[in-house]
N, CA, C and O atoms as a printed pandas DataFrame, in Angstrom:
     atom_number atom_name residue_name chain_id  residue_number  x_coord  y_coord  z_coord
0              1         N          UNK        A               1   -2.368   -9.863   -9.504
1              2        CA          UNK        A               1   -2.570   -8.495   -9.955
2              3         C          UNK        A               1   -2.400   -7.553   -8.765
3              4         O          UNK        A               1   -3.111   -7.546   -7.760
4              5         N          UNK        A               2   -1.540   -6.896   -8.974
5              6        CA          UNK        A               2   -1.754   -5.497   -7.866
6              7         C          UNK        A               2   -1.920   -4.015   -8.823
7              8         O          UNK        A               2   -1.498   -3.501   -9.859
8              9         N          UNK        A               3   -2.719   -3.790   -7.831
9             10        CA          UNK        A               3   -3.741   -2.369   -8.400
10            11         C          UNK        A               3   -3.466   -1.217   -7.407
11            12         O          UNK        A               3   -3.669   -1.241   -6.193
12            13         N          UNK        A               4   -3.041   -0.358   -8.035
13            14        CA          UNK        A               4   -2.365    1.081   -7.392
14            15         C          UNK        A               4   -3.128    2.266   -7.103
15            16         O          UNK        A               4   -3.192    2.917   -8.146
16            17         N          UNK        A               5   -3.529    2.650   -6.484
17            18        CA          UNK        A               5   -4.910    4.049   -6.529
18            19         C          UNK        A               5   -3.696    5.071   -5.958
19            20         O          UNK        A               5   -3.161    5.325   -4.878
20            21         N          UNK        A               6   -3.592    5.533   -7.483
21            22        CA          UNK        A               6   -2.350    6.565   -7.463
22            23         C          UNK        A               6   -2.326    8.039   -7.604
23            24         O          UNK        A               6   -2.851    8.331   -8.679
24            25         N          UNK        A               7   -2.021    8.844   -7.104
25            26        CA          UNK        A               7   -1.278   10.407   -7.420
26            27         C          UNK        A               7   -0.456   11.008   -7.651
27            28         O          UNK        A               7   -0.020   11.908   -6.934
28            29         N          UNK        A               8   -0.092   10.718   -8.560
29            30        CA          UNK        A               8    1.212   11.073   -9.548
30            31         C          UNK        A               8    1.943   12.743   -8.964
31            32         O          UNK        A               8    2.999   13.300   -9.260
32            33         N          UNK        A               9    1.207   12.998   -8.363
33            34        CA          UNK        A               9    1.453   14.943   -7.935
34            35         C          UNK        A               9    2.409   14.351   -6.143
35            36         O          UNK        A               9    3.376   14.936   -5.655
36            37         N          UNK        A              10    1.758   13.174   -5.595
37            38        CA          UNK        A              10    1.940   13.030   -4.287
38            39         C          UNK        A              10    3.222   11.960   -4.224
39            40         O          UNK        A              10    3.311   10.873   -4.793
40            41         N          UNK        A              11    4.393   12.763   -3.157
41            42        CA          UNK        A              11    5.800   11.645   -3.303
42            43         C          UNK        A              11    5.430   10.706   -2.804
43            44         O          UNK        A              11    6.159    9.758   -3.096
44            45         N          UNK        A              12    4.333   10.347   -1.924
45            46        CA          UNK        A              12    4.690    9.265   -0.840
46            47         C          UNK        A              12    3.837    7.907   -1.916
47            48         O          UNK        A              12    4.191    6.728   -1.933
48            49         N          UNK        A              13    2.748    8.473   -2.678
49            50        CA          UNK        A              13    2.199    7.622   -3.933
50            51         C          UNK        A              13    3.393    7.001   -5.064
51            52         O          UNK        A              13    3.550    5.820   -5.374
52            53         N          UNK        A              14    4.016    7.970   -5.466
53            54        CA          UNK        A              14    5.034    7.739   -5.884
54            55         C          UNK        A              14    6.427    6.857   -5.902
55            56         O          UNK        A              14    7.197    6.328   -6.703
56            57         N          UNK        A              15    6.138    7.157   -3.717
57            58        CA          UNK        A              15    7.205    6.115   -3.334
58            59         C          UNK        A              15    6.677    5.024   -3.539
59            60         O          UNK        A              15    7.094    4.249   -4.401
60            61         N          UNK        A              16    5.447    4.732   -2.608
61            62        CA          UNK        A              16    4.978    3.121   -3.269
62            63         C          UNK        A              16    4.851    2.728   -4.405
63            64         O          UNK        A              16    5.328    1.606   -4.578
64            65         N          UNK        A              17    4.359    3.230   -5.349
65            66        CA          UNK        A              17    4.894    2.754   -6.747
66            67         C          UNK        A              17    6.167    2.158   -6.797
67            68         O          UNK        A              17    6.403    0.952   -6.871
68            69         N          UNK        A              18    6.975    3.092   -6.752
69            70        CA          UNK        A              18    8.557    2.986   -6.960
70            71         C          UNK        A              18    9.049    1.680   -6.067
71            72         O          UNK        A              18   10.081    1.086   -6.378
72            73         N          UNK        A              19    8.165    1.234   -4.828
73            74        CA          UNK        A              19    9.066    0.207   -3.655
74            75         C          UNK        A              19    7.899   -1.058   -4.673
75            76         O          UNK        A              19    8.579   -2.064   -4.875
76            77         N          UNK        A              20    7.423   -1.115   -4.878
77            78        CA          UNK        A              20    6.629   -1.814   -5.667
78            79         C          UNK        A              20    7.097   -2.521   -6.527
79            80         O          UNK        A              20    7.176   -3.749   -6.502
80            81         N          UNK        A              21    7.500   -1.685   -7.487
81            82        CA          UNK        A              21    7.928   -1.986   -9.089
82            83         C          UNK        A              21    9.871   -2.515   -8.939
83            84         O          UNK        A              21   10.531   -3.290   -9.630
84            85         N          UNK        A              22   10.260   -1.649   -7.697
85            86        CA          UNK        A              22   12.002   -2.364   -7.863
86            87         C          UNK        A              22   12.031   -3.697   -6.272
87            88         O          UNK        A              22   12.668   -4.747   -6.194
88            89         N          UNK        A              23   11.094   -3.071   -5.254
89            90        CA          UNK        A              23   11.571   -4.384   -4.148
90            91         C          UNK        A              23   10.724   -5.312   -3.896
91            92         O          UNK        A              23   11.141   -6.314   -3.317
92            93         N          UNK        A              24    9.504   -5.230   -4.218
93            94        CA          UNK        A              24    8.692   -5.775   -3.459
94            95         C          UNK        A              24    7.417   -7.190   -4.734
95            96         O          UNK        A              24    6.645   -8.088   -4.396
96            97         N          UNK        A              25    7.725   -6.798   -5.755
97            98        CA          UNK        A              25    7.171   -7.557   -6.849
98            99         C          UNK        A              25    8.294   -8.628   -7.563
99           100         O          UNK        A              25    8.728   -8.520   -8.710
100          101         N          UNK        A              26    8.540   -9.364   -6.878
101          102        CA          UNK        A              26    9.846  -10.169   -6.967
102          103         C          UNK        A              26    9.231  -10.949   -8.280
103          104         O          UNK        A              26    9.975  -11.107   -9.248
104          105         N          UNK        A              27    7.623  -11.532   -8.330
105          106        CA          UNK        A              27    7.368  -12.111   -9.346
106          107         C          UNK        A              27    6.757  -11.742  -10.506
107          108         O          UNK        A              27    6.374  -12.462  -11.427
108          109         N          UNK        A              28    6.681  -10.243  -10.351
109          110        CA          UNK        A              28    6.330   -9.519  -11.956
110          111         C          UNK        A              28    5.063   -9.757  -12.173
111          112         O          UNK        A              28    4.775  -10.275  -13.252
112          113         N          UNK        A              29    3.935   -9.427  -11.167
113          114        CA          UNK        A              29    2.750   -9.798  -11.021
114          115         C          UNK        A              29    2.394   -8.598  -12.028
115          116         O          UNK        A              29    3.257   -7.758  -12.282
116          117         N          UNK        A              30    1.559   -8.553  -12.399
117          118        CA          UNK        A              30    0.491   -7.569  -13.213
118          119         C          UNK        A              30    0.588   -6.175  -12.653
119          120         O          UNK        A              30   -0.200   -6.261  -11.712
120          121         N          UNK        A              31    0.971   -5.166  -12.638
121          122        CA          UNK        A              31    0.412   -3.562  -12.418
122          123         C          UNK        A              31   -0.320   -3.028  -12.816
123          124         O          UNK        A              31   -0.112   -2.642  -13.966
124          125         N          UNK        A              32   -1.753   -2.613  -12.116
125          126        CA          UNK        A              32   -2.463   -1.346  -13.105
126          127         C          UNK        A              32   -2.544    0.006  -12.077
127          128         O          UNK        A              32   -3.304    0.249  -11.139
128          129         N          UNK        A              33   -1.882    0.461  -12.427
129          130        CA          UNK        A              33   -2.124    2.453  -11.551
130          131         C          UNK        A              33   -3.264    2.721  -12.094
131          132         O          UNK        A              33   -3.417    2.677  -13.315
132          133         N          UNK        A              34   -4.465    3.117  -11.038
133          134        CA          UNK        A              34   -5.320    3.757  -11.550
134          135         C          UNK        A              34   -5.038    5.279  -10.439
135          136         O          UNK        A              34   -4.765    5.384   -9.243
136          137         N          UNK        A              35   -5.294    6.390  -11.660
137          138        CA          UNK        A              35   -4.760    7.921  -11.400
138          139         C          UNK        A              35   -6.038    7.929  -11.050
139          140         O          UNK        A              35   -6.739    7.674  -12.029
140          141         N          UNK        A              36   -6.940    8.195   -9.619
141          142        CA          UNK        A              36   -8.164    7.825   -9.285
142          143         C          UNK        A              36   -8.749    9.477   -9.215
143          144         O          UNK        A              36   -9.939    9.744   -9.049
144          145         N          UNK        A              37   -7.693   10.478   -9.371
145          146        CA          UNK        A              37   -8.020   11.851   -9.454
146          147         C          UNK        A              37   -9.172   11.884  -10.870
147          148         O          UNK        A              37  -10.293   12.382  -10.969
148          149         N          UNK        A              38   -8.327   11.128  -11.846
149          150        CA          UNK        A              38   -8.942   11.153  -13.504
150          151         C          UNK        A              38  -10.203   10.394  -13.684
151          152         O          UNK        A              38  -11.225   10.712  -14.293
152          153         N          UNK        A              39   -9.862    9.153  -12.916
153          154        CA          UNK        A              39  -10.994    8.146  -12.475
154          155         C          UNK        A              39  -11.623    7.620  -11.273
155          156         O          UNK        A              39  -11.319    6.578  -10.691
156          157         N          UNK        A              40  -12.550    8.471  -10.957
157          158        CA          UNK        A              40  -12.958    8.377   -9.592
158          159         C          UNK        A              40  -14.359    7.578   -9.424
159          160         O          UNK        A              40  -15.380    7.568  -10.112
160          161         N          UNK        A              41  -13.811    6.587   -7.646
161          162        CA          UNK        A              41  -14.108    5.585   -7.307
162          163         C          UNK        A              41  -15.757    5.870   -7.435
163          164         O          UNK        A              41  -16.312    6.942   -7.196
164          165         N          UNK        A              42  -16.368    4.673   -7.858
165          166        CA          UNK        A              42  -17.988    5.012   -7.236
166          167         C          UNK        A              42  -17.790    4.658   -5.254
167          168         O          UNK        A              42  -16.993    4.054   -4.536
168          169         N          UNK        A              43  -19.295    5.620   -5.045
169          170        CA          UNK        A              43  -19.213    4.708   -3.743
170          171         C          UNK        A              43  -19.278    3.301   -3.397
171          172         O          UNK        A              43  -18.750    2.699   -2.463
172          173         N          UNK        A              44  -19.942    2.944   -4.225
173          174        CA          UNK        A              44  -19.943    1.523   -3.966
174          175         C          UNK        A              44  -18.627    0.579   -4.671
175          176         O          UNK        A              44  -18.863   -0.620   -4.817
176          177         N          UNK        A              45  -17.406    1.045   -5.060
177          178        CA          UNK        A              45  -16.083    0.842   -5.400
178          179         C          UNK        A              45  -15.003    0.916   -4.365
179          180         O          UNK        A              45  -14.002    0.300   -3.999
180          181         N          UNK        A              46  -15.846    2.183   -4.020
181          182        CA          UNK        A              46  -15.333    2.900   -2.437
182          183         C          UNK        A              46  -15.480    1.782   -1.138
183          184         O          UNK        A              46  -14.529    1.386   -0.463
184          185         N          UNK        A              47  -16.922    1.372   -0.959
185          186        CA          UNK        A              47  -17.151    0.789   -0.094
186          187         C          UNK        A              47  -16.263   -0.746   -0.203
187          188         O          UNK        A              47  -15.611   -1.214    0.730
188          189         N          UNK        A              48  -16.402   -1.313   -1.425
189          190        CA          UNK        A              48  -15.514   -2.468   -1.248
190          191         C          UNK        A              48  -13.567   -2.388   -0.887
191          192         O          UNK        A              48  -12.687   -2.986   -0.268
192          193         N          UNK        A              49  -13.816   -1.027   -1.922
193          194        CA          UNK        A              49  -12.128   -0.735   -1.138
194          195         C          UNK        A              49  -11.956   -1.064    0.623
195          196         O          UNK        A              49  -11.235   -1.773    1.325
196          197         N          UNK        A              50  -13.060   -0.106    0.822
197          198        CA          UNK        A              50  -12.768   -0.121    2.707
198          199         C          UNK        A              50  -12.935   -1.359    3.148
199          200         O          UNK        A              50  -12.442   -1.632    4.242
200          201         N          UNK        A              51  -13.658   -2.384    2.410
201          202        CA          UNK        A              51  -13.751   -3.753    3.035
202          203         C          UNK        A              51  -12.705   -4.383    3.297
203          204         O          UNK        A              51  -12.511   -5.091    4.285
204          205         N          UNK        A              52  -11.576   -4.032    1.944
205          206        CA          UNK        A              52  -10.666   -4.512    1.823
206          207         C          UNK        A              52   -9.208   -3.766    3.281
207          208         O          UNK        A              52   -8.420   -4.290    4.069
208          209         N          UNK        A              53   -9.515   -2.643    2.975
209          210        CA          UNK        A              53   -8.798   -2.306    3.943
210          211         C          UNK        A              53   -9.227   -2.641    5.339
211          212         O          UNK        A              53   -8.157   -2.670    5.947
212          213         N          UNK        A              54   -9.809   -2.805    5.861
213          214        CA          UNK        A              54  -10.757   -3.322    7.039
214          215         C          UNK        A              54  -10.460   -2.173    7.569
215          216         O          UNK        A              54   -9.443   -2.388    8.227
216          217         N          UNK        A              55  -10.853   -0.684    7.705
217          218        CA          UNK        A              55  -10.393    0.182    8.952
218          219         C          UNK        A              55  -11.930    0.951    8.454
219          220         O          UNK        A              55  -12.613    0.909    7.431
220          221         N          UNK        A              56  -12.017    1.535    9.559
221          222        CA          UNK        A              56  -13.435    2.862    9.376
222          223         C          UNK        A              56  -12.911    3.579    7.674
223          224         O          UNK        A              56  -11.824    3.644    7.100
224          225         N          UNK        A              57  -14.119    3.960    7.367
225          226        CA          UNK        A              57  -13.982    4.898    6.438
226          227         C          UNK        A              57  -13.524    6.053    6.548
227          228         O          UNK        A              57  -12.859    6.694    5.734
228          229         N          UNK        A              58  -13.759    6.238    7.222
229          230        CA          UNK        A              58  -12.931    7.861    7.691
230          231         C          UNK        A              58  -11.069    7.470    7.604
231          232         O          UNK        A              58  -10.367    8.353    7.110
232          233         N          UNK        A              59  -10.580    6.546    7.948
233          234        CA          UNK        A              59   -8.832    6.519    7.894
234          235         C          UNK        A              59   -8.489    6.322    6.232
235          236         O          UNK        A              59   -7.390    5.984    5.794
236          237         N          UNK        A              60   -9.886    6.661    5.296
237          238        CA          UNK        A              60   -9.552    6.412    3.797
238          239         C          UNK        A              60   -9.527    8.487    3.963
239          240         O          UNK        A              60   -8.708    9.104    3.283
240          241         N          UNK        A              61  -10.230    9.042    4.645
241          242        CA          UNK        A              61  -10.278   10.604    4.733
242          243         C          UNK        A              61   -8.552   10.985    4.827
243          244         O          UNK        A              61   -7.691   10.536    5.584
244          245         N          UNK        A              62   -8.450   12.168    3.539
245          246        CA          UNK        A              62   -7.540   13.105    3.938
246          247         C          UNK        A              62   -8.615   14.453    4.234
247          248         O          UNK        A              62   -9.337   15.128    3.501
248          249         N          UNK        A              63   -8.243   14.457    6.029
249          250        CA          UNK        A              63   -8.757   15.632    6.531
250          251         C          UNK        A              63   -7.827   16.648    6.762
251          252         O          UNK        A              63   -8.007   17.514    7.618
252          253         N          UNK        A              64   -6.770   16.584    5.992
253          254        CA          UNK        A              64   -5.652   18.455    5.369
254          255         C          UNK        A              64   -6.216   18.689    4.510
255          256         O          UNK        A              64   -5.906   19.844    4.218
256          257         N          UNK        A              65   -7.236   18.162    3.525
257          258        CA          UNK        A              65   -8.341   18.914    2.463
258          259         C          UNK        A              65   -8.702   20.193    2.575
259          260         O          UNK        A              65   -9.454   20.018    3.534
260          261         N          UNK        A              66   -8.766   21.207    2.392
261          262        CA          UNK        A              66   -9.265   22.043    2.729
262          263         C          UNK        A              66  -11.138   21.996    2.462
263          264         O          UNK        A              66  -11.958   22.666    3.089
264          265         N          UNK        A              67  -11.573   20.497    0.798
265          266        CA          UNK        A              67  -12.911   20.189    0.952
266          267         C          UNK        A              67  -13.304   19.808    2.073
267          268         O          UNK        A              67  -14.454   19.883    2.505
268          269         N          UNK        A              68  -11.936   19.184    2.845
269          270        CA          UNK        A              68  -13.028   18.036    3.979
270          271         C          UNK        A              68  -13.523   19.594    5.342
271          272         O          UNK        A              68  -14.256   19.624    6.330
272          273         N          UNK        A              69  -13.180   19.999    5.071
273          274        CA          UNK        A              69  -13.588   21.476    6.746
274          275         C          UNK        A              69  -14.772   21.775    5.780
275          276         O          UNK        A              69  -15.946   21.760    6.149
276          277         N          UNK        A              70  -14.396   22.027    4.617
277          278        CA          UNK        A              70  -15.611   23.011    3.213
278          279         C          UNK        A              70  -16.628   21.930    3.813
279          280         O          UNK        A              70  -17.294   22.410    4.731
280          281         N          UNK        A              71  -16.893   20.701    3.549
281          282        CA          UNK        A              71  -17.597   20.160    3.781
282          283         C          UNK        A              71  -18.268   19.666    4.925
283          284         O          UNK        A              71  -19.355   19.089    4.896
284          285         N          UNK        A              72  -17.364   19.987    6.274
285          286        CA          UNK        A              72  -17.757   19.505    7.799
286          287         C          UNK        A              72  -17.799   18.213    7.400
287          288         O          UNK        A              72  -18.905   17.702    7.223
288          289         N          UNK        A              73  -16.625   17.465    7.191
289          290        CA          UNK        A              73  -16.962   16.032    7.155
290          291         C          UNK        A              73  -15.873   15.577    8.669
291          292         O          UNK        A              73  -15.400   14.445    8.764
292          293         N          UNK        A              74  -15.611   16.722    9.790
293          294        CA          UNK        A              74  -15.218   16.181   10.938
294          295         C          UNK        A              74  -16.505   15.715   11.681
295          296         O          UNK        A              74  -16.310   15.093   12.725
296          297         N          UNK        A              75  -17.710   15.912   11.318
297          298        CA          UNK        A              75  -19.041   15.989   12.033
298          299         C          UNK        A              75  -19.136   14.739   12.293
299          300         O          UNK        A              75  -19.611   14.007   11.425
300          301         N          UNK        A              76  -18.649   14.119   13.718
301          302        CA          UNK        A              76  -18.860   12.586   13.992
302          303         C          UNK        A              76  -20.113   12.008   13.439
303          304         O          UNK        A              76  -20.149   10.819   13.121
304          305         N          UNK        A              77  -21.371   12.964   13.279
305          306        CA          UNK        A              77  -22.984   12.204   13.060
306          307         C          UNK        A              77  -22.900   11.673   11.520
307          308         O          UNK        A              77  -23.754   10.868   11.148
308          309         N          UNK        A              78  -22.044   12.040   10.761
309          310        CA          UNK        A              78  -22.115   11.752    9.175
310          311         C          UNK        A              78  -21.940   10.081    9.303
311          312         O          UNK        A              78  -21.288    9.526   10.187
312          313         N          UNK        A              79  -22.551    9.519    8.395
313          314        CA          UNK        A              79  -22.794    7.971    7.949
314          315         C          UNK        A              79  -21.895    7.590    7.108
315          316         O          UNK        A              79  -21.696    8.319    6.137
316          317         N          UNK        A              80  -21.293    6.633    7.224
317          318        CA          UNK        A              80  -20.674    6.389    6.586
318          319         C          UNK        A              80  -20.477    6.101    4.792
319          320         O          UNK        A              80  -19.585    6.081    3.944
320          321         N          UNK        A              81  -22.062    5.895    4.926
321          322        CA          UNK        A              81  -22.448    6.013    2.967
322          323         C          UNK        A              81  -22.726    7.859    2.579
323          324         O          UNK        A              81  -22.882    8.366    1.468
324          325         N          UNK        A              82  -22.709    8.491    3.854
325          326        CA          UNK        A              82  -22.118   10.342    3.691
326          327         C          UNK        A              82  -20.985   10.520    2.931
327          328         O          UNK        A              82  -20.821   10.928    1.781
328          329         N          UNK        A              83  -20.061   10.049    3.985
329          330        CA          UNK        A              83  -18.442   10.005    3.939
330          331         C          UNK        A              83  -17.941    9.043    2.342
331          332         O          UNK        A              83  -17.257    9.632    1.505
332          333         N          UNK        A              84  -18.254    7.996    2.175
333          334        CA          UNK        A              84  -18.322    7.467    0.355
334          335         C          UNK        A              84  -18.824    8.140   -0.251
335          336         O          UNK        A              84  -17.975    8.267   -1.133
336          337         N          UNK        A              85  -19.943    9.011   -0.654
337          338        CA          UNK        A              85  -20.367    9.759   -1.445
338          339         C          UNK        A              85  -19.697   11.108   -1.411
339          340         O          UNK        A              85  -19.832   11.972   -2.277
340          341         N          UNK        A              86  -19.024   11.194   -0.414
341          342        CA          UNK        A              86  -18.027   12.958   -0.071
342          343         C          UNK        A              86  -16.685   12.487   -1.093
343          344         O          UNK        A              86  -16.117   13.408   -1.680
344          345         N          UNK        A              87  -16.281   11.359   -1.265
345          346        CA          UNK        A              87  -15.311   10.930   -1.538
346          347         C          UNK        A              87  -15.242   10.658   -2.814
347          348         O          UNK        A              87  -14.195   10.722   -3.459
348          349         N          UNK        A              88  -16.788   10.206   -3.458
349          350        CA          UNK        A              88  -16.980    9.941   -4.731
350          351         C          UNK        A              88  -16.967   11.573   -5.852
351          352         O          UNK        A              88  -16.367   11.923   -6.869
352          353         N          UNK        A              89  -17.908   12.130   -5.008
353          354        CA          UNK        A              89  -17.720   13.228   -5.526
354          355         C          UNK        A              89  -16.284   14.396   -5.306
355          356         O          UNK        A              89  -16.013   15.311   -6.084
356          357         N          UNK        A              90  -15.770   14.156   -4.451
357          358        CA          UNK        A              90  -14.547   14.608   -4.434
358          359         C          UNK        A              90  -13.201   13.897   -3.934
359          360         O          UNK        A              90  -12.659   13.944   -2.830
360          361         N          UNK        A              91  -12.752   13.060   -5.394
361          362        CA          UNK        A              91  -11.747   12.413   -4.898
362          363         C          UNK        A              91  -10.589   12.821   -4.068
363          364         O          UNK        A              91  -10.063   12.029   -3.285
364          365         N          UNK        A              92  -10.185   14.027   -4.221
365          366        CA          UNK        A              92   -8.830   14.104   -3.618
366          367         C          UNK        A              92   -8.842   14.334   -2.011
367          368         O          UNK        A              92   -7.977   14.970   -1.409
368          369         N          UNK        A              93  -10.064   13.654   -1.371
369          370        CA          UNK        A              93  -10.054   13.425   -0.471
370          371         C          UNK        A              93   -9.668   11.853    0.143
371          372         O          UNK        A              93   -9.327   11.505    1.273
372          373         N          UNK        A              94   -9.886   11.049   -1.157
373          374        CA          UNK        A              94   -9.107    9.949   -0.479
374          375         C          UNK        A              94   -7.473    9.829   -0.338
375          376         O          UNK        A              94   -6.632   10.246   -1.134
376          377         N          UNK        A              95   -7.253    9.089    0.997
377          378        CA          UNK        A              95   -5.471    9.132    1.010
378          379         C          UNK        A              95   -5.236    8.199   -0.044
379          380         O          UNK        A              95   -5.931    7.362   -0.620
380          381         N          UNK        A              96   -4.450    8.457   -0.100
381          382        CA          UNK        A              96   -2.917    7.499   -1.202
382          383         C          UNK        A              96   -1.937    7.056   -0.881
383          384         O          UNK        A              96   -1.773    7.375    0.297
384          385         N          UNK        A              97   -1.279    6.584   -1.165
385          386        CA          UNK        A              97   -1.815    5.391   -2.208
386          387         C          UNK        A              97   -2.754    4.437   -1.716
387          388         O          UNK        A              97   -2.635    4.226   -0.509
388          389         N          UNK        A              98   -3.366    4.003   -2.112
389          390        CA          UNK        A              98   -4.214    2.591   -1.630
390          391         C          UNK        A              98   -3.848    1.864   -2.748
391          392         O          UNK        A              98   -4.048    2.181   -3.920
392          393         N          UNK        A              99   -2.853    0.061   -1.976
393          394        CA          UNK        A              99   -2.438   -0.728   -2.949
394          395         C          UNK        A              99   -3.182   -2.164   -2.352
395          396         O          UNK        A              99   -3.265   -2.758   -1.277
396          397         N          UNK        A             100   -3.639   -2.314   -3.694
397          398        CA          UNK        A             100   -4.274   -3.926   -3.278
398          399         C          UNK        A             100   -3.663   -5.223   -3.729
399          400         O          UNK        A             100   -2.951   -5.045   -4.717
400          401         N          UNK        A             101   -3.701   -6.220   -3.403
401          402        CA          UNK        A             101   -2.871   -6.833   -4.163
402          403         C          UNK        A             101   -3.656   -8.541   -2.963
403          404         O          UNK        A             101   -3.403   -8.450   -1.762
404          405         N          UNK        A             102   -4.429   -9.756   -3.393
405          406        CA          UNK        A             102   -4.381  -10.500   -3.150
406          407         C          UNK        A             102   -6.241  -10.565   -1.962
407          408         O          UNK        A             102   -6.711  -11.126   -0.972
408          409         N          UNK        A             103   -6.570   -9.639   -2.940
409          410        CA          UNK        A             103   -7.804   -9.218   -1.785
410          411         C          UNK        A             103   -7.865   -8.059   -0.761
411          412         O          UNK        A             103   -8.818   -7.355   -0.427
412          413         N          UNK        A             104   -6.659   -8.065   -0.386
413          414        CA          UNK        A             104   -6.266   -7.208    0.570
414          415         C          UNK        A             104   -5.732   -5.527    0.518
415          416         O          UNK        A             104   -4.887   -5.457   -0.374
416          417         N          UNK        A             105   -5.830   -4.891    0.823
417          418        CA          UNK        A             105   -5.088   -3.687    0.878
418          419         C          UNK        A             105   -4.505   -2.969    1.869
419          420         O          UNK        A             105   -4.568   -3.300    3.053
420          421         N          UNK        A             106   -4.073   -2.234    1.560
421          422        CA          UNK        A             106   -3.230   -1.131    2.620
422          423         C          UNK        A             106   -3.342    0.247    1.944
423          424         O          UNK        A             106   -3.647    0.425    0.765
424          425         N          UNK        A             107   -3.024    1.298    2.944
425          426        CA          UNK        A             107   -3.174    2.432    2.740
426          427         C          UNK        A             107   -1.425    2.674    3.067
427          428         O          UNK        A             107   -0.827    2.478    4.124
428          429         N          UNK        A             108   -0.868    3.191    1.681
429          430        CA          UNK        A             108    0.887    3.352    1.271
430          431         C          UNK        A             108    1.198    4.939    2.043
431          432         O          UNK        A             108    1.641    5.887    1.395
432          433         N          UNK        A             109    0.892    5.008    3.455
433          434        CA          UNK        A             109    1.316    6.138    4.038
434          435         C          UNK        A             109    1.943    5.507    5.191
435          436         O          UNK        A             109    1.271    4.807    5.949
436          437         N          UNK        A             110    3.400    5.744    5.405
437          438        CA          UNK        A             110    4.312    5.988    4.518
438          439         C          UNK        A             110    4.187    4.454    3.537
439          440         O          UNK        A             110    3.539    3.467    3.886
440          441         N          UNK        A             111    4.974    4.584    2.282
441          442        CA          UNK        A             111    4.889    3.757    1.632
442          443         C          UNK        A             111    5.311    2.478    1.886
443          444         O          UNK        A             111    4.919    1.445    1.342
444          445         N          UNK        A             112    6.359    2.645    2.984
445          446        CA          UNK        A             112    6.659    1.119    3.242
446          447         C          UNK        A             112    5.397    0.286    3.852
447          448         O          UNK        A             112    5.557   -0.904    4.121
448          449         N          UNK        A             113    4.152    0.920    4.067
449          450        CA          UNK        A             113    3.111   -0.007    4.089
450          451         C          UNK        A             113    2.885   -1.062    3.258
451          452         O          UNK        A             113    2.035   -1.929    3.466
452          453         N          UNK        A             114    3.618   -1.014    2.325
453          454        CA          UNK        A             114    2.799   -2.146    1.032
454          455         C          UNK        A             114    3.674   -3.083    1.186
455          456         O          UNK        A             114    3.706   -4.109    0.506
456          457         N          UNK        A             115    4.637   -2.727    2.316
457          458        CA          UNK        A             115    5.568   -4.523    2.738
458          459         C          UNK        A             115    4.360   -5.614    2.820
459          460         O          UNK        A             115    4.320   -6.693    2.229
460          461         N          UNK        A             116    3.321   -5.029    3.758
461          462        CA          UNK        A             116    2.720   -6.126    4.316
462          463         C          UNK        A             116    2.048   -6.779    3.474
463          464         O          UNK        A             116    1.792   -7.922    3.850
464          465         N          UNK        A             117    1.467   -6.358    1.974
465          466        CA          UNK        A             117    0.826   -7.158    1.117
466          467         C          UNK        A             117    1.373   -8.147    0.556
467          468         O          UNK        A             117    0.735   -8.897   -0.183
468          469         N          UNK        A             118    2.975   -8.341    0.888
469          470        CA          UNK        A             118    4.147   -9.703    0.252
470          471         C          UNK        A             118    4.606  -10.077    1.414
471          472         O          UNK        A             118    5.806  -10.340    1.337
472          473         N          UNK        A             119    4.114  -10.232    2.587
473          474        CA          UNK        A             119    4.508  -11.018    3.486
474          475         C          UNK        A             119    3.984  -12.337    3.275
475          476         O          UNK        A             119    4.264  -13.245    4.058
């Protein structure tokens, strides 16, 4: 199964989809796009995402938000169950795409990131 945390508004979401569905799914594994704008992550959905991605929570932050300044979420002292709950309540602060596929994930900026989930 690979699972898409998608933004249909954003090209580079789009691209991974698109490198997904024609180069990179050679065996026609399962797709589900979740439009995470419509359906947004709990924190604790959140938190296993980042497990999966293994990087700080903050490299799941889009800080060009204009919420993330609204919010001072550059404030190094914020906790990281801060920063999941900033995110829960306002999704379009997480980047995109985030594609999982095998336990693992990547963050599809640029999209040719999601090579590494079919290596």
């Amino acid at each position: 199964m690979i699972t898409i945390y998608h933004n249909p508004r954003c090209s580079k979401s789009r691209g991974a989809c698109e490198l997904i569905t024609t180069s990179y799914d050679l065996a026609d594994e399962p797709v589900e796009i979740i439009e995470y704008l419509q359906q947004p992550l709990s924190a604790t959905a959140l938190k296993a995402l980042n497990a999966m991605l293994g990087c700080p929570v903050r490299d799941m932050l889009r800080d060009t938000e204009s919420v993330y300044q609204d919010l001072g979420l550059d404030n190094p002292n914020l906790t990281d169950a801060q920063l999941y709950e900033a995110i829960e309540k306002h999704p379009i602060l997480m980047q995109r795409p985030i594609v999982v596929r095998g336990g693992r994930a990547v963050i599809g900026r640029p999209p040719e990131n999601v090579k590494a989930l079919f290596d």
